[in-house]
N, C-alpha and C positions, 0 to 999 in steps of 0.2 A: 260332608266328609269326602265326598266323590272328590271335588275340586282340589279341597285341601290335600289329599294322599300324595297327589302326583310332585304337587307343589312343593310339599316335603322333601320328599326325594329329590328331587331337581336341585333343592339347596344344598342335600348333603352331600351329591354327587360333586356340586359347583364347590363345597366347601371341601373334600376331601383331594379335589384335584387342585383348589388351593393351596393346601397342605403338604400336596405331592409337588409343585412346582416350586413353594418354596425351601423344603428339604431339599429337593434338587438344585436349585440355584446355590444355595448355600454350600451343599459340599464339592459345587464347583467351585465356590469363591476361595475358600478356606483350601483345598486340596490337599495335599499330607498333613497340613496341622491339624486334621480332622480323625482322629482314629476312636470307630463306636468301639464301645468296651465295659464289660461288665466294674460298675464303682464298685470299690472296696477302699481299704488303707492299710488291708494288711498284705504282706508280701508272697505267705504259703498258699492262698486262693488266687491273688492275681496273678503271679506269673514266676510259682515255686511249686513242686513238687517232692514229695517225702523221697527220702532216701536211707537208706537200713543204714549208710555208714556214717553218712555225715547230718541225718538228723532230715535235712531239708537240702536241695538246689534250685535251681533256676533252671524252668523249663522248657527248653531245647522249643524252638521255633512260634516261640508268642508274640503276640502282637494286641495288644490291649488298652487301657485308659485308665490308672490309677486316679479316684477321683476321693481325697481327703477332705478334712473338715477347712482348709485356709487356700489350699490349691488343688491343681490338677494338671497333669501331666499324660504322655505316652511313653509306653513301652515297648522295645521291640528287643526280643532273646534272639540269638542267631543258633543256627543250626548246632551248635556244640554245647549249644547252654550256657555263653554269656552274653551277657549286656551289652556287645561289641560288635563291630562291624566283623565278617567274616576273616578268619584266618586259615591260613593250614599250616600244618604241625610242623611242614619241612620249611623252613623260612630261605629267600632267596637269598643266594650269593652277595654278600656285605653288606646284610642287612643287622642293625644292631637293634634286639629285641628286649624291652623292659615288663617283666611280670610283674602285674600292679596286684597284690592282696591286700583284703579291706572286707569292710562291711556296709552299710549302708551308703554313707558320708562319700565314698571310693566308688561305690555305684550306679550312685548318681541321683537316691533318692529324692522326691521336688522338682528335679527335671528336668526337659526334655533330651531321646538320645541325639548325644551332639554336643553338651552341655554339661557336661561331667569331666571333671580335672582331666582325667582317665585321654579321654579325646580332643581335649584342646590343646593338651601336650604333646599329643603325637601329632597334630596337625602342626603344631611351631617347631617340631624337630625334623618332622616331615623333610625330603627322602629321605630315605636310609633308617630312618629309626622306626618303631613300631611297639605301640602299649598294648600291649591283652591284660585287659582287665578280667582277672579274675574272681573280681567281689559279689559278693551274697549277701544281702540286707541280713542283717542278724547273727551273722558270724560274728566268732569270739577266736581269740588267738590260736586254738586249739584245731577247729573247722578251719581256719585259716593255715593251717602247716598239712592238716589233710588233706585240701583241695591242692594247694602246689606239689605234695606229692602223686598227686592221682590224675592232676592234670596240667601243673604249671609245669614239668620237666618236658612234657610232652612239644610242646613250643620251642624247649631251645633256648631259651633266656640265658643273654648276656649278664644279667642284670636284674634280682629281685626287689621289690621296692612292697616296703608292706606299712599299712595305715592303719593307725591307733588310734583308737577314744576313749575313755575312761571306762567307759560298760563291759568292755573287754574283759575287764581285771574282775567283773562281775560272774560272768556268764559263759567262760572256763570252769568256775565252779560249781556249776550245777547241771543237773541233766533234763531243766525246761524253763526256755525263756522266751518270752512273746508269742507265749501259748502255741509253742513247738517244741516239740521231743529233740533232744540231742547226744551223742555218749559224752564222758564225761571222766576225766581223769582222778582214779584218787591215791594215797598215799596209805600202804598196807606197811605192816612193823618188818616183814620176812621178806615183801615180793618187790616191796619200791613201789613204783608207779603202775597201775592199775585201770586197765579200760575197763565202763561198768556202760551198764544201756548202750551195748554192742551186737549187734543186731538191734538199731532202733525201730521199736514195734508200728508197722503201720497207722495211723491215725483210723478211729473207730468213731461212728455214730456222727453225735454232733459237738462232740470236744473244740475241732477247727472251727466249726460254722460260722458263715456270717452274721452277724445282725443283718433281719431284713431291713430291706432297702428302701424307702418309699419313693413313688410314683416320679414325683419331680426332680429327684436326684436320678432315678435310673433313666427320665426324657431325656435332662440335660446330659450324659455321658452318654446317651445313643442318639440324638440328633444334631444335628451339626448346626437347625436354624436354633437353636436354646443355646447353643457355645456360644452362637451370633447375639442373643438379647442376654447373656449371663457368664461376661468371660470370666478366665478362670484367675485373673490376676485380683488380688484382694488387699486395698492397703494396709500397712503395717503399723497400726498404734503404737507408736513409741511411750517406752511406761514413762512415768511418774513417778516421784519418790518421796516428796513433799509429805512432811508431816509424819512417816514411816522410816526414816530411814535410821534409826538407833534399832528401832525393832528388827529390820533387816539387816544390820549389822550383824546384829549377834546370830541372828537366824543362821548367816553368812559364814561367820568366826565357827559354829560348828558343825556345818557343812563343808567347811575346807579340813577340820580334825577328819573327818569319813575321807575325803577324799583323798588326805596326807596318807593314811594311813594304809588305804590302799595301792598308792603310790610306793609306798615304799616298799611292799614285795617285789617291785620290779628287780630290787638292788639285795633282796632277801637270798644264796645258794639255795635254800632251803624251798622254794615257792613254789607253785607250779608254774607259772609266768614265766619265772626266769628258767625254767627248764624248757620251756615250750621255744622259747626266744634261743636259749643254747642248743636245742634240736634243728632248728629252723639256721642256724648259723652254721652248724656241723654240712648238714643236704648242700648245701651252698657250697662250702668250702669245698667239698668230695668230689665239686662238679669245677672245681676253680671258677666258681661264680661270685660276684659280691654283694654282699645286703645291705640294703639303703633303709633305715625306718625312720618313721616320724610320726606323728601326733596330731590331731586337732580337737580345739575345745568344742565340748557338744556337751550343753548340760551343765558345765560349769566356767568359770570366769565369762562370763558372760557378754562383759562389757566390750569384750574384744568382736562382736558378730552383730552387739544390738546397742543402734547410739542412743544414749542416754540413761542406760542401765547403769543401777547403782556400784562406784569401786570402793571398796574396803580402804578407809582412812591409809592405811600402810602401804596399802600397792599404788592408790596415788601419790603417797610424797615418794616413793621409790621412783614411778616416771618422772615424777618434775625436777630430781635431782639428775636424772640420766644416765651414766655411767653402765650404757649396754642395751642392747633389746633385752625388751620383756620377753620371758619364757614361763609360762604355766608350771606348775610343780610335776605337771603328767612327764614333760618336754624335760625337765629337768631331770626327774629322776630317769627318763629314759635315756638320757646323755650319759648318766653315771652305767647303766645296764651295761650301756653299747662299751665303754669303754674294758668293765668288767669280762663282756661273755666276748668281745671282738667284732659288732659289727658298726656300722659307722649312722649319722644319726644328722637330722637339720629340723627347723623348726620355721613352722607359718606365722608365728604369735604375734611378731611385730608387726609381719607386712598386713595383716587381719587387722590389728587394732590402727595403723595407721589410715588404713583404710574409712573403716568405720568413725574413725575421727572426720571426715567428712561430710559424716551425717545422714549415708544410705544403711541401710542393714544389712546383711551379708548371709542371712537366711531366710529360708522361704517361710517362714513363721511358725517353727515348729524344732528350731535348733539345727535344720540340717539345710546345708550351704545352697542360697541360690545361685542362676550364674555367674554374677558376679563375685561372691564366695570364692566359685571354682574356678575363674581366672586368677585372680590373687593366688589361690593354692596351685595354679598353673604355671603363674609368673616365679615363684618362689623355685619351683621345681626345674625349670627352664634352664632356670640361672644357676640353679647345681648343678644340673647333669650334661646340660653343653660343654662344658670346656673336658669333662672327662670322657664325654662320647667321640667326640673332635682328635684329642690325641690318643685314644682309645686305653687310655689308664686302667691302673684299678683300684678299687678302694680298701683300705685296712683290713677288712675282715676276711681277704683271701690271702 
């Protein structure tokens, strides 16, 4: 046993300075794509915090590792609390500023900062132009007009640009969604519209809490030699439909009734939507500002982000006859909104499904846009707001 003790030791020493040399080597090799970081997938523990008015934000100075069940990514909030590289509030002399609201999709969930429409646009408009993104994973139309009044005027925005997905027209109407508190508009017979879970109540106990974590998910997001033998890119099974696909059909045929139907409050005076959207266009106007929306599928039509997902017998003979880009029914009826309440409107849906007609997929496997997603949704955007940034125009809705 004498012999043996020393012997032990000596290995462990020899194996833990092993261990130490190669963590080290490793997060020299890797250098910034290496950020250790507590896994999660949800967005109020990694890198959100409660807030009484708007439910939840994005908290001011993080720096973490969003690690999901398909990918992994980094995060980095800058000192004001968004997803962006630093700005200040007073913007320099002819500089032309675009407020981007949004929610996840706008944020740049999946990854990495740098990588999000949000920044690729402003790197091709680059000088002179400038995006602050002001999106928060999980905003709904409503958080969406509270954050631009509480922080997006503060910028100075030539120019508001706000992003839509169908969940939206969801999670306006309730006061808790992705297991976070939010206030929540309702419709009283005497008062009209109605804030309720205003002061939203601090989060208690273990309501938020993570599922624990196990051992080899939390190595791999804090070592940098595990990123090295386990990266984070994961391929993407394209489905199959062989043998399914009547069944999926009609699965389809009444999953587009839910989604027609909430679509059409867009176009309803009566909605909260459309009021939300007619508030959001009023702020604008009052500042002779102009508002730009638009759309992206997430969750439904599918076949535009994933090749070889099943299309509904009717929306394929509609492409093969041609006669227009495809436009989603969200895109559509929000074209009818814009026209109604005054603000102006473009849509991804084509340049997305031509895209994906090439056979890469266009999300990181989970519905929300990989890079290449968010160049497409960059290119489209590019090619709108150039020529009116250039002669310094403005759009309908002021």
């Amino acid at each position: 046993m004498r012999n043996i003790t020393p012997r032990l030791l000596l290995s462990a020493a020899a194996l833990l300075l092993l261990t130490l040399l190669l963590e080290g080597g490793a997060r020299l090799y890797l250098g910034d794509r290496f950020v250790p970081g507590l896994p999660t997938g949800l967005p109020l523990k990694a890198c959100g915090s409660h807030d009484p008015d708007l439910g939840w934000v994005n908290k001011p100075g993080v720096q973490t590792r969003v690690v999901a069940a398909r990918f992994a990514y980094n995060v980095e909030i800058n000192s004001k609390g968004l997803r962006d590289r630093e700005h200040e509030y007073e913007p320099e002399n002819g500089v032309f500023r675009i407020a981007l609201l949004g929610d996840s999709l706008a944020w740049g969930w999946g990854v990495e900062n740098g990588e999000c429409f949000a920044d690729l646009l402003e790197e091709r408009l680059s000088p002179g132009v400038e995006v602050i993104n002001l999106a928060v994973p999980g905003y709904g139309t409503d958080q969406e007009l509270w954050m631009l009044n509480r922080e997006g005027w503060k910028y100075h925005p030539d120019l508001v640009v706000l992003c839509m997905i169908l969940n939206d027209l969801e999670t306006i109407n309730t006061t808790w969604t992705s297991g976070m508190q939010k206030p929540c508009f309702t419709r009283e017979a005497r008062k009209g519209w109605v804030l309720k879970n205003n002061p939203v109540p601090a989060p208690a106990g273990k309501r938020t809490s993570q599922p624990k974590v196990g051992f080899l998910t939390w190595l791999n997001a804090h070592s940098a030699f595990m990123k090295l033998l386990q990266p984070d890119e994961h391929p993407q099974a394209t489905a199959t439909w062989e043998g399914r696909f009547e069944r999926l059909v009609r699965q389809e045929e009444k999953y587009n009734k839910v989604i027609a139907t909430l679509c059409d409050d867009l176009v309803d005076p009566g909605s909260l939507i459309h009021m939300l959207l007619n508030s959001m266009r009023k702020a604008c106007q009052e500042r002779g500002v102009s508002l730009l929306v638009f759309s992206i599928a997430h969750h439904h039509d599918r076949f535009i982000y994933e090749p070889g997902y099943m299309i509904h017998p009717d929306i394929e003979a509609s492409l093969k006859k041609g006669g227009g880009p495809y436009k989603t029914v969200l895109s559509r009826r929000l074209e009818e909104a814009g026209r109604m309440i005054g603000f102006e409107t473009f849509s991804v849906d084509q340049a997305m499904l031509e895209e994906t007609g090439k056979g890469a997929p266009l999300h990181v496997g989970d519905g929300h846009l990989n890079r290449r997603g968010n160049e497409v949704v960059a290119d489209v955007m590019e090619r709108i707001l150039k020529p009116f940034i250039n002669k310094g125009c403005k759009f309908l809705s002021t």
